[in-house]
VMD Tcl script that builds the backbone (N, CA, C; Angstrom):
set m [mol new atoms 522]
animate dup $m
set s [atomselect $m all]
$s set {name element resname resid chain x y z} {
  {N N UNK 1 A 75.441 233.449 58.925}
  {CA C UNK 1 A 75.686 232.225 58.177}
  {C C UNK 1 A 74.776 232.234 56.948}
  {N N UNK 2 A 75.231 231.684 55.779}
  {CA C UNK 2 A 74.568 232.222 54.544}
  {C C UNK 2 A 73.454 230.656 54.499}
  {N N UNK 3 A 72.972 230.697 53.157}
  {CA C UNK 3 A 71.841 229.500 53.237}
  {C C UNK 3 A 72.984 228.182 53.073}
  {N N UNK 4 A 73.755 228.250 52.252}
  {CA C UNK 4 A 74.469 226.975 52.050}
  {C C UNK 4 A 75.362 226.514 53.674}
  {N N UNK 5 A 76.096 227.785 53.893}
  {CA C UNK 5 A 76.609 227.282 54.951}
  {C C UNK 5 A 75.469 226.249 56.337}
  {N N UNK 6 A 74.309 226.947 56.049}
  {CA C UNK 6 A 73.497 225.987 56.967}
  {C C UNK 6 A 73.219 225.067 56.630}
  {N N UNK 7 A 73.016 224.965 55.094}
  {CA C UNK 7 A 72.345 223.423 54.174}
  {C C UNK 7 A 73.483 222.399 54.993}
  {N N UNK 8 A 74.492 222.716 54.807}
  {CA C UNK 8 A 76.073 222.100 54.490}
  {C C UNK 8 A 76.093 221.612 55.986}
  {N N UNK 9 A 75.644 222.457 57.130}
  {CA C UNK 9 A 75.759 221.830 58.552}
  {C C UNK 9 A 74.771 220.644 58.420}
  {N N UNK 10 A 73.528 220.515 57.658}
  {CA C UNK 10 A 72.794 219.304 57.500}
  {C C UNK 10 A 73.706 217.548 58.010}
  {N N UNK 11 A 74.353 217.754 56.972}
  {CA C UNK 11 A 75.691 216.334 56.791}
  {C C UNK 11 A 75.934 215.756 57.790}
  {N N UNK 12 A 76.161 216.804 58.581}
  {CA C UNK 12 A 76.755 216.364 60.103}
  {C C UNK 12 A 76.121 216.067 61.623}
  {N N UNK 13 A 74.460 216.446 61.353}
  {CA C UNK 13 A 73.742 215.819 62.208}
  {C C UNK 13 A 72.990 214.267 61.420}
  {N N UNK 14 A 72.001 214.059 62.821}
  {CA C UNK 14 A 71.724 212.693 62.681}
  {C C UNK 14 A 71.114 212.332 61.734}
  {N N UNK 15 A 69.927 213.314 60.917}
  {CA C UNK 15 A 68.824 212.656 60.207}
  {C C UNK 15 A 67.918 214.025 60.456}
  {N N UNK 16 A 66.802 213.531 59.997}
  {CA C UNK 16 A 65.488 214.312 60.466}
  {C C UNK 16 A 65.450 214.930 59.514}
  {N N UNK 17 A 64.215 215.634 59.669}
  {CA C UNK 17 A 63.683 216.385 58.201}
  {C C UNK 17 A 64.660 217.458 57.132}
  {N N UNK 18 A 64.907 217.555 55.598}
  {CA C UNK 18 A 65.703 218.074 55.411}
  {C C UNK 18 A 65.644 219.256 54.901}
  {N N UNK 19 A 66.221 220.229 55.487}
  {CA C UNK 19 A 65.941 221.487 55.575}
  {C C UNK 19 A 65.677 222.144 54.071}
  {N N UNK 20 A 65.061 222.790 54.489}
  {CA C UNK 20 A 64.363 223.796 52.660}
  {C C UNK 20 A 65.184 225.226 52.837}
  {N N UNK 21 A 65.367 225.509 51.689}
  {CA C UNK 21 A 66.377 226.329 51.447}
  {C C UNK 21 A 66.018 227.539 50.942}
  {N N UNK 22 A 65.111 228.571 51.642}
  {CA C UNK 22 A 64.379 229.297 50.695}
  {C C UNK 22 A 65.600 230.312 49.541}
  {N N UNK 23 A 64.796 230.256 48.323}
  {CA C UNK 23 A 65.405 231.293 47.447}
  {C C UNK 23 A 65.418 232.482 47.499}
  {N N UNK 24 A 66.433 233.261 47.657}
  {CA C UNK 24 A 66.166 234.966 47.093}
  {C C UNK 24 A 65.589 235.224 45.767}
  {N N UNK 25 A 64.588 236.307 46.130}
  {CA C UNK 25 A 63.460 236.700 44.525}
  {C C UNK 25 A 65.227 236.896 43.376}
  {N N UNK 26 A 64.232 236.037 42.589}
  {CA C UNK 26 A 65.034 236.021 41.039}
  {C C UNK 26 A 66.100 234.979 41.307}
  {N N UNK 27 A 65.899 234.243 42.358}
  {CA C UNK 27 A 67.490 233.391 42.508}
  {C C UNK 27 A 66.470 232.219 41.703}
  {N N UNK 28 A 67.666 231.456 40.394}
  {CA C UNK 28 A 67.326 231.012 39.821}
  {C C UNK 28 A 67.596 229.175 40.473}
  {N N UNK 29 A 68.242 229.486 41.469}
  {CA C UNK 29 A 69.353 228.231 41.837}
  {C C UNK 29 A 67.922 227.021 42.100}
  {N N UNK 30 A 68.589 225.860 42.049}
  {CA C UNK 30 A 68.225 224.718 42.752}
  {C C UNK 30 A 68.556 223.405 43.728}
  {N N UNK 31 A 68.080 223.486 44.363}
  {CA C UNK 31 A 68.533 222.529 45.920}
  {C C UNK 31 A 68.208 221.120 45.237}
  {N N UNK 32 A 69.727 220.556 45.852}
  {CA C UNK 32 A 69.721 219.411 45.331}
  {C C UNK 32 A 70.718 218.821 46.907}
  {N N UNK 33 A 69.944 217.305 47.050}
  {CA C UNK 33 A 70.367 216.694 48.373}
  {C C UNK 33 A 71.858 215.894 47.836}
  {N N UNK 34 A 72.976 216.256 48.240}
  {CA C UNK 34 A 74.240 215.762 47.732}
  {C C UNK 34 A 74.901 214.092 48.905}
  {N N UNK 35 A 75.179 212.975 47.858}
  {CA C UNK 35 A 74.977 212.130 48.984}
  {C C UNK 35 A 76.526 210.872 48.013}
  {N N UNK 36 A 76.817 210.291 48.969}
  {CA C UNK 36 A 78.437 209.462 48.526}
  {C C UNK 36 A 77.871 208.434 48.543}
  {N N UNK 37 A 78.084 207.078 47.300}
  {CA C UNK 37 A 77.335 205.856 46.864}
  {C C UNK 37 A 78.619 204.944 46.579}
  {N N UNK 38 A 79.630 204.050 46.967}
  {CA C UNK 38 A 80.798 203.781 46.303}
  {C C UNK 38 A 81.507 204.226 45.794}
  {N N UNK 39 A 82.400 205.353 46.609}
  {CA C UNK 39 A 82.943 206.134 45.956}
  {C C UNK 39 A 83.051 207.427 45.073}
  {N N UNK 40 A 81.533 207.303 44.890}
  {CA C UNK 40 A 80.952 207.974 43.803}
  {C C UNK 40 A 80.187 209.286 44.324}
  {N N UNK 41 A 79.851 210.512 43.408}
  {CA C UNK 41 A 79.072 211.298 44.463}
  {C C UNK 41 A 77.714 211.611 43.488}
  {N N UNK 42 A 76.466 211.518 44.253}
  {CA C UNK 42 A 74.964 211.396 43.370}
  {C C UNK 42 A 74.237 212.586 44.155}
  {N N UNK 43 A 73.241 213.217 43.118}
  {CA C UNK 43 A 72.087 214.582 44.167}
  {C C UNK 43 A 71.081 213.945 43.766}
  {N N UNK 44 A 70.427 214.196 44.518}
  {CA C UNK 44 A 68.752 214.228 44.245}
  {C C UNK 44 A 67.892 215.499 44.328}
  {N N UNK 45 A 66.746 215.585 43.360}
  {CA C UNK 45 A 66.143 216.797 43.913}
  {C C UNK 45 A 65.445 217.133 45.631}
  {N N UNK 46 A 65.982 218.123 46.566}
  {CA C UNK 46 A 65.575 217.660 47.502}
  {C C UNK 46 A 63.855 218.160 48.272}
  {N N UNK 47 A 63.335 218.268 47.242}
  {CA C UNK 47 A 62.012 218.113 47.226}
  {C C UNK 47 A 61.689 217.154 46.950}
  {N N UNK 48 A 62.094 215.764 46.726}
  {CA C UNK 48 A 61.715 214.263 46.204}
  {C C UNK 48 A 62.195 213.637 47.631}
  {N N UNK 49 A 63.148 214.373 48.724}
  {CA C UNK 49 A 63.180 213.254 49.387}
  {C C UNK 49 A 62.144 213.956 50.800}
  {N N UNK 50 A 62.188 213.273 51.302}
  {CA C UNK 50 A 60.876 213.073 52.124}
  {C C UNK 50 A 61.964 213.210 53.722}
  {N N UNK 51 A 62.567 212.767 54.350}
  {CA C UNK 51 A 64.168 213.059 55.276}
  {C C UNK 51 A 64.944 212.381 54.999}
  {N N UNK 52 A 66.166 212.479 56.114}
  {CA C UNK 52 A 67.288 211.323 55.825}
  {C C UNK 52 A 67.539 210.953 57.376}
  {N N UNK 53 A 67.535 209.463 57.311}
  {CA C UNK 53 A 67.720 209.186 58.807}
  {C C UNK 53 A 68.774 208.305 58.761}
  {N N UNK 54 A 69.926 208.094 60.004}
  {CA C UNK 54 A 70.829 207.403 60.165}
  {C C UNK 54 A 70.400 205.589 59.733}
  {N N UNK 55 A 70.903 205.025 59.145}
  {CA C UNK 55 A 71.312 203.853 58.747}
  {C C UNK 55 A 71.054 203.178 59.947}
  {N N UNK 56 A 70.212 202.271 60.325}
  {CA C UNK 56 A 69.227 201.328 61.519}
  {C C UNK 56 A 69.520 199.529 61.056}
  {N N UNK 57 A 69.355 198.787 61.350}
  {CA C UNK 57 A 69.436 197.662 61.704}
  {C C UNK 57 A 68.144 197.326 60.592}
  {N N UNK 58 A 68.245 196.675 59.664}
  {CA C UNK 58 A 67.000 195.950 58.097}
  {C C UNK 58 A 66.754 194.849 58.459}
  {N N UNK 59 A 65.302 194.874 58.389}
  {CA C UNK 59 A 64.589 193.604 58.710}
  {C C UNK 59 A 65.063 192.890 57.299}
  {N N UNK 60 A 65.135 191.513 56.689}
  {CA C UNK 60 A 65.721 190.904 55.640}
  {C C UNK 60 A 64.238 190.527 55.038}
  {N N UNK 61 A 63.583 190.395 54.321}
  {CA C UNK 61 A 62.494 189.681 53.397}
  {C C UNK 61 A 62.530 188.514 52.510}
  {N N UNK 62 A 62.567 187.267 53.412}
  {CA C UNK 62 A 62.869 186.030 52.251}
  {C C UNK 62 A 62.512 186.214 51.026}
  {N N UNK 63 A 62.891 185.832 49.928}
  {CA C UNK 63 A 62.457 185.853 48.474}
  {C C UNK 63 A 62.316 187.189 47.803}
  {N N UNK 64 A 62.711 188.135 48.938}
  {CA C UNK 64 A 63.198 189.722 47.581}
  {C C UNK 64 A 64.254 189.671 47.235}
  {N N UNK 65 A 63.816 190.456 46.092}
  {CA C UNK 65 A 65.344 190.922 44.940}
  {C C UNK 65 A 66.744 191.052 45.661}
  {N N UNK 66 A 67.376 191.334 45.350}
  {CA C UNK 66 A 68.732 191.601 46.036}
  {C C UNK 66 A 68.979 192.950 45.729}
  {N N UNK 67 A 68.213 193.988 45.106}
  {CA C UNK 67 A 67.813 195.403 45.191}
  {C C UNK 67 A 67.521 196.130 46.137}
  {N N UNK 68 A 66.795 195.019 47.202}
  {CA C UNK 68 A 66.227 195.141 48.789}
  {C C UNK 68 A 66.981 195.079 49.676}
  {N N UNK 69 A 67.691 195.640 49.896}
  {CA C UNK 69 A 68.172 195.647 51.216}
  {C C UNK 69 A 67.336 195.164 52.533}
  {N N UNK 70 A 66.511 195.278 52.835}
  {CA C UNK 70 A 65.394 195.082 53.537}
  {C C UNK 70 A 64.236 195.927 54.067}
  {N N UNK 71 A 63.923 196.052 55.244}
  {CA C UNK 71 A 62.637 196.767 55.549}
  {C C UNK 71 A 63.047 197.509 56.936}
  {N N UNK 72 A 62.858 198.324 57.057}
  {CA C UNK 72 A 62.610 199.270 58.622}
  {C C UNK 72 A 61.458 199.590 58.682}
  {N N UNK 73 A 60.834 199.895 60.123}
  {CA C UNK 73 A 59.648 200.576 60.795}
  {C C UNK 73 A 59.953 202.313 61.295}
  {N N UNK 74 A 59.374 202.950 60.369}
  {CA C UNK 74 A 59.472 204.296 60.826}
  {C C UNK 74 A 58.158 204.871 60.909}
  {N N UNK 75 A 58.576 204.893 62.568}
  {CA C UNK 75 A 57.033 205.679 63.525}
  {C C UNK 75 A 56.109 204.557 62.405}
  {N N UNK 76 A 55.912 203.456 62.644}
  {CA C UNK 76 A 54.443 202.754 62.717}
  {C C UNK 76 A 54.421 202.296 61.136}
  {N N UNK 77 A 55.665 202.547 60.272}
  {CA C UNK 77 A 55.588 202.307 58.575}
  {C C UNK 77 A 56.318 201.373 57.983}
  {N N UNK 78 A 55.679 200.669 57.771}
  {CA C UNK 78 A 57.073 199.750 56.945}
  {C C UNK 78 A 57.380 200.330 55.339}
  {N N UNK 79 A 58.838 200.344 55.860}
  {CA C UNK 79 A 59.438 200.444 53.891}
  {C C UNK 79 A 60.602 199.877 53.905}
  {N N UNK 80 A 59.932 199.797 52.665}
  {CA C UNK 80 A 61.250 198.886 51.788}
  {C C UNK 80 A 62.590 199.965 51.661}
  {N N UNK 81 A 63.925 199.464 51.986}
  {CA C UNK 81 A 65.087 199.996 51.820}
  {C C UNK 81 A 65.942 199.656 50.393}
  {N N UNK 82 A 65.535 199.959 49.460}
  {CA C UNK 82 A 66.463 199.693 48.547}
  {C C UNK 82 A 68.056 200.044 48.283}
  {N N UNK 83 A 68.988 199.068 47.966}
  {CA C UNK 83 A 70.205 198.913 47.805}
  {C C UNK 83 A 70.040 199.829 46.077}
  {N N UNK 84 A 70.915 201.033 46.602}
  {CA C UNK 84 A 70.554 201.718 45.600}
  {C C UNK 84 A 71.780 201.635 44.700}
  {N N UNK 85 A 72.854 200.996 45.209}
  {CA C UNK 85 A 74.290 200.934 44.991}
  {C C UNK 85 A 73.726 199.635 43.484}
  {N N UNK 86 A 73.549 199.216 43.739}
  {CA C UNK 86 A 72.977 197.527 42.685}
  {C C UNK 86 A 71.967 197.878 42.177}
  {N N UNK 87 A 71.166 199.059 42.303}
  {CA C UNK 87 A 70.418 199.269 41.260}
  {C C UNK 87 A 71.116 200.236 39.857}
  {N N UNK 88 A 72.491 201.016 40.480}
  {CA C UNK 88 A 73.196 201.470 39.386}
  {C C UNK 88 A 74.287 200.703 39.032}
  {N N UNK 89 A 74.581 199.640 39.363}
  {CA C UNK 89 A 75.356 198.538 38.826}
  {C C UNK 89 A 76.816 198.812 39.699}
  {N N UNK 90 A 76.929 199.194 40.717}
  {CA C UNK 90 A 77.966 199.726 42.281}
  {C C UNK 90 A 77.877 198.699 43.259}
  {N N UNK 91 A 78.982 198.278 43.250}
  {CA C UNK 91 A 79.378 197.431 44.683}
  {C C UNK 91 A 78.479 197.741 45.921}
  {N N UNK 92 A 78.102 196.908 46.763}
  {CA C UNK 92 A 77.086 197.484 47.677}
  {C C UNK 92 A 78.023 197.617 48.748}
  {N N UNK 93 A 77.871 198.479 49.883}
  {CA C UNK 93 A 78.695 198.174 50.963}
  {C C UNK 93 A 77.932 196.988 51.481}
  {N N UNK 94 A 79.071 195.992 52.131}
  {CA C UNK 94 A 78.922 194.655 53.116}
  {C C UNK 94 A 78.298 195.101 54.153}
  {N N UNK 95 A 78.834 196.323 55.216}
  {CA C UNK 95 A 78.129 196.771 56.215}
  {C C UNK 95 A 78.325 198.065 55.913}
  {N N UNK 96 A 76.878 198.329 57.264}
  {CA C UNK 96 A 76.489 199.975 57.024}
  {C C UNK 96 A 77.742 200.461 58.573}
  {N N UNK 97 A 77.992 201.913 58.187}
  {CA C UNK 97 A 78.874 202.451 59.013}
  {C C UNK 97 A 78.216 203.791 59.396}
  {N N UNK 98 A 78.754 204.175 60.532}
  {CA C UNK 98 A 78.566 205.640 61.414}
  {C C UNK 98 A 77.851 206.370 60.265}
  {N N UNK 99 A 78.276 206.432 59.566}
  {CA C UNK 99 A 78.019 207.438 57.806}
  {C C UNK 99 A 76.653 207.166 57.359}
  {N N UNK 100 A 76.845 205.776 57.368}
  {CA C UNK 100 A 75.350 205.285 56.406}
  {C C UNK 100 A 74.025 205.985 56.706}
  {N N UNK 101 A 73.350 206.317 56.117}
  {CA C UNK 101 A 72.351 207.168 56.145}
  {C C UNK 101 A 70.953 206.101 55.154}
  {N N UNK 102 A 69.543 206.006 55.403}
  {CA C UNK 102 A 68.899 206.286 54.552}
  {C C UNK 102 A 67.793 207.216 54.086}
  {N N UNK 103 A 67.632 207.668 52.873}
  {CA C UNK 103 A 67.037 208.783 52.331}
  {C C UNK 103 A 65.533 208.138 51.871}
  {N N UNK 104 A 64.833 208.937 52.811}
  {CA C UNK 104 A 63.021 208.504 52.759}
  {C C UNK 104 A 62.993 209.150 51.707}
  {N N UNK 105 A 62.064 208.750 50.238}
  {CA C UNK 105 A 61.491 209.241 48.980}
  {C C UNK 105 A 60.134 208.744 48.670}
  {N N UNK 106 A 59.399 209.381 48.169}
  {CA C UNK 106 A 58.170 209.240 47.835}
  {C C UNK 106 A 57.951 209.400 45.979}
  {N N UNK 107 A 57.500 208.193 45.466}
  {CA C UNK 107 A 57.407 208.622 44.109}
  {C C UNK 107 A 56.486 207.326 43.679}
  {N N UNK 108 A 55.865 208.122 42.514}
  {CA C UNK 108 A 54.697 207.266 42.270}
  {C C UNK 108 A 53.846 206.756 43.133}
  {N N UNK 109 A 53.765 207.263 44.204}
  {CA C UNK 109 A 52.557 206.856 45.286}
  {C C UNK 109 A 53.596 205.761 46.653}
  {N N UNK 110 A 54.532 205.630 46.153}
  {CA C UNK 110 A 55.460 204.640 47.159}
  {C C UNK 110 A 56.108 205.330 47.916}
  {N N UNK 111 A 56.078 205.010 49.278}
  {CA C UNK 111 A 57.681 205.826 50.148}
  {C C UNK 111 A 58.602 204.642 50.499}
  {N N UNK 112 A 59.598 204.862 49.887}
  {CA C UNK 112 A 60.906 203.772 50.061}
  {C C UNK 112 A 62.247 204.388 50.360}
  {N N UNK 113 A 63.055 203.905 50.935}
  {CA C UNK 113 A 64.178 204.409 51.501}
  {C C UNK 113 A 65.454 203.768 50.457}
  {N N UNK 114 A 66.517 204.540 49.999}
  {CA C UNK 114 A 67.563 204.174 49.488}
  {C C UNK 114 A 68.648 204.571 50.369}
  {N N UNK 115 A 69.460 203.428 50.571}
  {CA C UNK 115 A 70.991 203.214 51.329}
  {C C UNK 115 A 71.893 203.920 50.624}
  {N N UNK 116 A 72.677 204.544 51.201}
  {CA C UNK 116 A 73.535 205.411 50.862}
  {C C UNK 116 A 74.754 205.553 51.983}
  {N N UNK 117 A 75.879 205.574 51.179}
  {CA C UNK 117 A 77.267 205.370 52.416}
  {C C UNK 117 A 77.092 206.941 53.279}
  {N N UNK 118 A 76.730 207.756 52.616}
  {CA C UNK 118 A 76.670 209.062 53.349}
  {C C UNK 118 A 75.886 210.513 53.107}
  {N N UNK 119 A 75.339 211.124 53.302}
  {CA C UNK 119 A 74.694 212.465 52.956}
  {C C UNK 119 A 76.157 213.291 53.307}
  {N N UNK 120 A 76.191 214.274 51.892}
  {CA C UNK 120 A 77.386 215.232 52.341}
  {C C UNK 120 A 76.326 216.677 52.732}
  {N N UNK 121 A 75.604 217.305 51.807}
  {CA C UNK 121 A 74.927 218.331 52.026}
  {C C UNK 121 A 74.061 218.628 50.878}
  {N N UNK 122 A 73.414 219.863 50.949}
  {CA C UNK 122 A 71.964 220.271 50.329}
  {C C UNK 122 A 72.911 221.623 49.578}
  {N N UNK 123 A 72.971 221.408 48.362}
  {CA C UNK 123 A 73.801 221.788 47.674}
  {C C UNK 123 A 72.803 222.650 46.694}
  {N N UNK 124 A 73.077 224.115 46.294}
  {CA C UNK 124 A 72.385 224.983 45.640}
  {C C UNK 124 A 72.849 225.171 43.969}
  {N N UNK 125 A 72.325 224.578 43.012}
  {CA C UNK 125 A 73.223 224.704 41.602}
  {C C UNK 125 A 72.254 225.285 40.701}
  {N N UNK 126 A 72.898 226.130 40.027}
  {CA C UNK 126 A 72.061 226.586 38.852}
  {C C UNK 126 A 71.471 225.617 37.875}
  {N N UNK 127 A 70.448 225.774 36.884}
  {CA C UNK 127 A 69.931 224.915 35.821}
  {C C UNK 127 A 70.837 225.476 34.502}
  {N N UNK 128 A 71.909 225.983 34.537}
  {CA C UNK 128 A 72.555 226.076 33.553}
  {C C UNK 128 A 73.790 225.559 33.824}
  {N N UNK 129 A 74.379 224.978 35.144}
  {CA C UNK 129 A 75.378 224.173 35.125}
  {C C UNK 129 A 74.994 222.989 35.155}
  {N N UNK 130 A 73.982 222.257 34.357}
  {CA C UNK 130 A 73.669 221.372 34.942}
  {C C UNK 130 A 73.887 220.528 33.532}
  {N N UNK 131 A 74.298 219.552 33.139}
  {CA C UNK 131 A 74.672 218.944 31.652}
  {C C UNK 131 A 73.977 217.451 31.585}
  {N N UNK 132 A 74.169 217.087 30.429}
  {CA C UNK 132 A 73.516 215.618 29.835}
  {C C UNK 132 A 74.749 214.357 30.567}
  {N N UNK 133 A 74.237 213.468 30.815}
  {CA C UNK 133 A 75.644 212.591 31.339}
  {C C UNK 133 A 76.457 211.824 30.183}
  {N N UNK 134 A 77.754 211.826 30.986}
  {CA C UNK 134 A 78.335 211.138 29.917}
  {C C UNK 134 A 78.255 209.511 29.355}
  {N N UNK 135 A 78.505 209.314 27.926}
  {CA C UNK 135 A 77.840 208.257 27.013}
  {C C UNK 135 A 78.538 207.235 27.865}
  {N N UNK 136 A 79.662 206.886 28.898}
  {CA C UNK 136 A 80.187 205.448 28.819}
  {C C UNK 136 A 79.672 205.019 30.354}
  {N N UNK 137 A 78.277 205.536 30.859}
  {CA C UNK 137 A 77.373 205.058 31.394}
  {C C UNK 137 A 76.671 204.079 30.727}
  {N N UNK 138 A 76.899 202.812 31.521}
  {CA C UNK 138 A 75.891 201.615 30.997}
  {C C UNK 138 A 74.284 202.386 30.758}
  {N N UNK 139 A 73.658 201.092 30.525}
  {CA C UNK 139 A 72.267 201.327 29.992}
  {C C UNK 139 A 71.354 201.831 31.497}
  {N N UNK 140 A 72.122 200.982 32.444}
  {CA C UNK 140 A 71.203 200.672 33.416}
  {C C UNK 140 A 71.270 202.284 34.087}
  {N N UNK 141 A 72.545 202.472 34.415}
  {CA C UNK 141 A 73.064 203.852 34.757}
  {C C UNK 141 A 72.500 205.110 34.237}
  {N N UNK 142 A 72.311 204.920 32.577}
  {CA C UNK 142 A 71.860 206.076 32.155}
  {C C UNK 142 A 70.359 206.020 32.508}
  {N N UNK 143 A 69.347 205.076 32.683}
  {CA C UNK 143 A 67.953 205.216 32.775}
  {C C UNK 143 A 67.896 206.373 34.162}
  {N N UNK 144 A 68.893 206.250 34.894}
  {CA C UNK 144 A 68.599 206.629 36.481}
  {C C UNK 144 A 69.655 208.006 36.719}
  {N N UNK 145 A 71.068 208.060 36.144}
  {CA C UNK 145 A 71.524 209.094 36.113}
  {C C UNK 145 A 71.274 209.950 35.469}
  {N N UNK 146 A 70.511 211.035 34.728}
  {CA C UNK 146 A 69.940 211.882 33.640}
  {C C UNK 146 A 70.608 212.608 33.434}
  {N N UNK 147 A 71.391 213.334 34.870}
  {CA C UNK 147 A 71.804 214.215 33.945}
  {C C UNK 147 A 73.258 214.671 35.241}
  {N N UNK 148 A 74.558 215.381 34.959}
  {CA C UNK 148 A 75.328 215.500 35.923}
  {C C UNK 148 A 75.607 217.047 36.371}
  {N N UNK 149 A 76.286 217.322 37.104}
  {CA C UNK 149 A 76.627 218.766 36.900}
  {C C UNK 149 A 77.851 218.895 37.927}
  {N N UNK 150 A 78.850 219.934 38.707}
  {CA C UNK 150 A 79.679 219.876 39.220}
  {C C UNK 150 A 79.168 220.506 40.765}
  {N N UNK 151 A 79.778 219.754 41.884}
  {CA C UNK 151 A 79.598 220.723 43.484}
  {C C UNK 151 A 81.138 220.399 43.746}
  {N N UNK 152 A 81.695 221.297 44.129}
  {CA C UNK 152 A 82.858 221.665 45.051}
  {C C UNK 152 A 83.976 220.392 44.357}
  {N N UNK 153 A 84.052 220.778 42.479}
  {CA C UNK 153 A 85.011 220.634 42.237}
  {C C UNK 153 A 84.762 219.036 42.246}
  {N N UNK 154 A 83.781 218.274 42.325}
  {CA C UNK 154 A 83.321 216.649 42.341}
  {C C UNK 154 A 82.146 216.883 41.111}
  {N N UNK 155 A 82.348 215.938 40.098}
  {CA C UNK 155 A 81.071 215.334 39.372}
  {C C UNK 155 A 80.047 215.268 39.867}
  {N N UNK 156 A 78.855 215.324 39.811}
  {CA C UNK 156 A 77.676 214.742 40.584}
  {C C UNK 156 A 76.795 214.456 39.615}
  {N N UNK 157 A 76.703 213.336 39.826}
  {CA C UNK 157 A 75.409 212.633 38.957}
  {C C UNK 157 A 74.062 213.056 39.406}
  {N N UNK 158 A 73.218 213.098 38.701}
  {CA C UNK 158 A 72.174 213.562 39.420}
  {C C UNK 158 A 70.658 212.816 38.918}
  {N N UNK 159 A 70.007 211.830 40.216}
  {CA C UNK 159 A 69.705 210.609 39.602}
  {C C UNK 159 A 68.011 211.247 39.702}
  {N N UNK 160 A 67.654 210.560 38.567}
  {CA C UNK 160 A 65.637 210.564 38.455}
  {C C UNK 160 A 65.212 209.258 39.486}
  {N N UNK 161 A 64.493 210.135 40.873}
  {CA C UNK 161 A 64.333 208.903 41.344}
  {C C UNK 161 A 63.149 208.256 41.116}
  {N N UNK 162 A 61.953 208.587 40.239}
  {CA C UNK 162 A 61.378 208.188 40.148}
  {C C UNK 162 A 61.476 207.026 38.838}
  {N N UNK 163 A 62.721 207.018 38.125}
  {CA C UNK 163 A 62.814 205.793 37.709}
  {C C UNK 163 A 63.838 205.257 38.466}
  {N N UNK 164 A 64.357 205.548 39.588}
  {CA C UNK 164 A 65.271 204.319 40.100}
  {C C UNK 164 A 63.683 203.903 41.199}
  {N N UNK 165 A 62.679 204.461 41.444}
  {CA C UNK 165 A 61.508 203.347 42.202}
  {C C UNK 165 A 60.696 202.342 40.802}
  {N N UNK 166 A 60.773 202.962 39.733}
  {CA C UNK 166 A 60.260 202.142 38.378}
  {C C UNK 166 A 61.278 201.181 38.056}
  {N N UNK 167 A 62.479 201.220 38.538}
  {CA C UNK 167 A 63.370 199.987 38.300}
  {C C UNK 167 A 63.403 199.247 39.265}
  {N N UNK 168 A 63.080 199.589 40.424}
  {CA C UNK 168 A 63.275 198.677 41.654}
  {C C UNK 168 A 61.950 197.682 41.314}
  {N N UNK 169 A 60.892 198.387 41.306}
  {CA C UNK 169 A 59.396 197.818 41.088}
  {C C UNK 169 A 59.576 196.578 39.577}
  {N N UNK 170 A 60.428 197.102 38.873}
  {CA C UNK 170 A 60.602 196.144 37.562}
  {C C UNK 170 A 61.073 194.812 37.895}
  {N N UNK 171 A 62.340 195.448 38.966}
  {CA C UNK 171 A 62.845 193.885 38.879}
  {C C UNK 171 A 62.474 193.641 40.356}
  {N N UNK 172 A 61.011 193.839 40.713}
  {CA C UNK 172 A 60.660 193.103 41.980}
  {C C UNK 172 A 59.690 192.276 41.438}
  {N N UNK 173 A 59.294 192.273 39.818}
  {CA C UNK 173 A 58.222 191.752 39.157}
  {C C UNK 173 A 56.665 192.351 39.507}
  {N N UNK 174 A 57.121 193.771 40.080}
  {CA C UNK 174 A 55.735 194.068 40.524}
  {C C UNK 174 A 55.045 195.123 38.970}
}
mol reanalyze $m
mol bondsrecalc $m
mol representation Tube
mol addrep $m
């Protein structure tokens, strides 16, 4: 089984730490965590995320943003779950399903979890397929989508998460 074919079995278990993908010398490629947001399909670098665990039951936080989804306890931690769907201006799902997943990230010193309808897989792309996004992305969209590139024949946006935690933090007034 080659490296992708194992990345790609990722999708289909529960969660837990997400597998590293070592490179062959001179392989220029880069691992990127491939994940479904409304329809839509988004990567992250997957050295930014920290695991991905099945979609759990959110404690609610009177008086947060509506960015917040709420809070879970993992092993002894509280974090904040951000609705990552409303931070790119995307319908949120009403409820989480079998699929729902959230993706632990660490940036700027914070570990916060973003909701996501699904993890598809850990997807290997060169830095030369990788392009500027297109202009009829709102404002809000472009701060967080940077840049897109193609997996299996789907768009993929491919989001900076360390300004989607600088936007969450903005409009938490923190």
């Amino acid at each position: 089984m080659g490296k992708l074919e194992q990345a790609k079995t990722y999708g289909d278990v529960g969660g837990g730490e997400i597998p590293q993908i070592p490179g062959q010398e001179g392989d220029e490629k880069l691992s990127y965590l491939v994940f479904r947001l409304a329809g839509e399909t988004f990567a992250i670098e997957v050295e930014k995320a920290r695991e991905v665990i099945r979609a759990q039951k959110l404690s609610w936080i009177p008086g947060s943003h509506e960015t917040v989804r709420g809070v879970i306890n993992l092993r002894g931690n509280i974090i904040a779950v951000l609705e990552l769907a409303l931070l790119l201006g995307l319908p949120a799902a009403e409820e989480l399903d079998k699929d729902s997943r959230i993706i632990i990230v660490e940036s700027e010193g914070m570990v916060v979890g973003m909701l996501v309808d699904s993890v598809d897989e850990v997807a290997l792309v060169d830095p030369r397929e990788i392009s500027k996004t297109m202009r009829t992305l709102d404002s809000r969209q472009r701060n967080i989508v940077v840049s897109q590139t193609t997996v299996r024949d789907r768009i993929v946006g491919m989001l900076d998460i360390d300004q989607v935690v600088s936007d969450a933090r903005e409009q938490q007034g923190q």
